[in-house]
N, C-alpha and C positions, 0 to 999 in steps of 0.2 A: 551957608551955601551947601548944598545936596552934593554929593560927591558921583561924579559920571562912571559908568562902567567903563574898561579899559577898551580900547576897539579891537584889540586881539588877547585871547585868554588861551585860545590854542593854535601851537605853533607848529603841531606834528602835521605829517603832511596828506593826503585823502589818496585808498586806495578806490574806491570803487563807491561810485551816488548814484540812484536808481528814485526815478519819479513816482509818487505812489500818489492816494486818494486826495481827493478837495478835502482842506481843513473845516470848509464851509460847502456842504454840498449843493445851498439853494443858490448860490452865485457861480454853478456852471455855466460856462460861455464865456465867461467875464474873460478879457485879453489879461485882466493882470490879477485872476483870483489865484489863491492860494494855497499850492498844496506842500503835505509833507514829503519831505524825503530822507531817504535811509541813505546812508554813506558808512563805510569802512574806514577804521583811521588808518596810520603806519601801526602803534597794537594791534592791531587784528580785533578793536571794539567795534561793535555797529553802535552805529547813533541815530534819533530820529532828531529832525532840524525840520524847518517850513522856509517855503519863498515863493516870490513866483514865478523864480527859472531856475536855473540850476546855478548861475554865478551870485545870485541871490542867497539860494540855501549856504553855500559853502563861503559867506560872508556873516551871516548869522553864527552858522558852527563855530566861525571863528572868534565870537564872541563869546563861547563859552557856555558851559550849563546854563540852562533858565527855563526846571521845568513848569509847567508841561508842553513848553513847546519844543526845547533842546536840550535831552539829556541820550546818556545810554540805555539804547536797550536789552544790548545783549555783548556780556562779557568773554571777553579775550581766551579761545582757549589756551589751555595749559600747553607750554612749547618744551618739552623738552632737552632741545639742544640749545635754546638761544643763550647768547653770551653775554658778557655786559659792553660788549663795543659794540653788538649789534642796538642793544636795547639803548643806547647812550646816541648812534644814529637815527631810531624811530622816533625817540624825543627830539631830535636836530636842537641838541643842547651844545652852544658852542664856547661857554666860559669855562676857562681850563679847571680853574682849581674846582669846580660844583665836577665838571669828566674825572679828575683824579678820583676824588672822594667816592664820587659811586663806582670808580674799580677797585675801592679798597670794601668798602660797605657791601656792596652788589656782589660779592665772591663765588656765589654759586646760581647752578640755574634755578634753584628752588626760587631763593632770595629776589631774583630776577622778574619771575613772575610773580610773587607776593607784590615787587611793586606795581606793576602793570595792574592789578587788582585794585590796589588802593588809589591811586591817584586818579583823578577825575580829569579835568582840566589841564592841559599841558603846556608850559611857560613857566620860566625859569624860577619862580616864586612856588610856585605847588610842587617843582620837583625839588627845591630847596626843602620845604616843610615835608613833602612825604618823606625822601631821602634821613632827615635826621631823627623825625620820628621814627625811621625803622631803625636807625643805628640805634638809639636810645632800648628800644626793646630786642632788640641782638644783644645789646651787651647788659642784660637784665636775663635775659632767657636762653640765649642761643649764645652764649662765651665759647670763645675756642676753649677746647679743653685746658688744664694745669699743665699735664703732663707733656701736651703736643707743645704747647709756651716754651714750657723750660727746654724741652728738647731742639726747640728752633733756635732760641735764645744762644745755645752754647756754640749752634751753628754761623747764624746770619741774627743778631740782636735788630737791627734795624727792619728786617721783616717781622721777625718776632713782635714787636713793640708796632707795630704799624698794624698787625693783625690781633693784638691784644687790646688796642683801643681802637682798633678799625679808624684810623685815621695815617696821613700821608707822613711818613718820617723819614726825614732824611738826616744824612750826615752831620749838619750842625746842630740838629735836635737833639742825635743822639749823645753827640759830645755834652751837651749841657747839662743833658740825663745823667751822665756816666759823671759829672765834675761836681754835681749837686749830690753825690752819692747814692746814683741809681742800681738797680741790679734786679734780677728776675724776681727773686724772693721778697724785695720791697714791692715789685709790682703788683704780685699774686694779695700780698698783706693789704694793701691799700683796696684791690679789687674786693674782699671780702666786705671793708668799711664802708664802702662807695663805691658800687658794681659801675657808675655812669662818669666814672672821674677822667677828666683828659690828662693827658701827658703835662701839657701847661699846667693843669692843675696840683698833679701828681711831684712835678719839680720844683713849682713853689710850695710844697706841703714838706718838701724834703730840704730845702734852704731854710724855711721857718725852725725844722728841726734842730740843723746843724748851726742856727744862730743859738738857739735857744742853748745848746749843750758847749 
């Protein structure tokens, strides 16, 4: 059995659709011929989409890329100031822990609009898979510094460790960390071995240790 497209693939919300030319020019007149239309999302993407009214086009949009009838055609400029609570409501993404994760990932505006670049289609699956693909190459290319680590570590350890594996840690993770015999300088070590290692990871690699000895 063929697997159906989803009936919504984007969920962010439409700034602005404008009616443009027949996708089929010799069936002008026609009450229900077909043209494209441009529409703005909450990014700031334009899209072209086709229908043959406007509650039309913007029910197609919502089914997501399918060129070449519905794709982008012109990319989001660069925003300087946007944050990640604003960029977390233009996605109207509302499961908490995918919100946590991109305010620990999403840290800056650069980051911010890198995502709004890569992600195509908006729905809580595409911003799962863009999202951890960008953490994956943050913490291959873009690590917080060593020296800023250690220095946070001696401060606030639980922000430290939440920004060293850019994931959410709280207070019983950190106890777990600390009881399995965590500490900045095991952090930094393991980082070298495996730039992509999570915390769960990093604490059973540190129990295996402390069996083994």
């Amino acid at each position: 059995m063929s697997k159906r497209r989803p009936r919504k693939l984007n969920v962010q919300a439409i700034l602005d659709i404008i009616k443009k030319n027949l996708v089929w020019p010799e069936l002008k007149g026609l009450p229900d011929a077909i043209h494209y239309y441009h529409l703005t999302d909450a990014l700031g993407r334009k899209w072209q989409t086709i229908g043959c009214h406007v509650t039309d086009a913007i029910k197609v949009f919502k089914m997501g890329e399918y060129p070449p009838w519905t794709l982008i055609i012109e990319s989001a400029p660069y925003d300087p100031h946007i944050t990640v609570r604003e960029l977390i409501a233009m996605l109207n993404c509302e499961d908490n822990a995918l919100v946590n994760d991109m305010q620990i990932i999403l840290n800056t505006t650069v980051r911010c609009n890198q995502f709004i670049n890569v992600i195509v289609n908006v729905n809580y699956y595409s911003i799962f898979t863009v999202l951890y693909d960008l953490k994956n190459d943050y913490l291959l290319n873009d690590p917080i510094p060593i020296s800023d680590f250690e220095a946070m570590y001696n401060i606030n350890p639980i922000e430290a460790l939440s920004r060293f594996y850019l994931e959410n840690v709280d207070t019983l993770d950190y106890w777990v960390w600390v009881q399995a015999g965590g500490s900045a300088e095991l952090a930094v070590n393991f980082r070298k071995a495996n730039p992509t290692l999570t915390l769960i990871e990093a604490i059973e690699k540190l129990e295996r240790m402390r069996d083994i000895t």
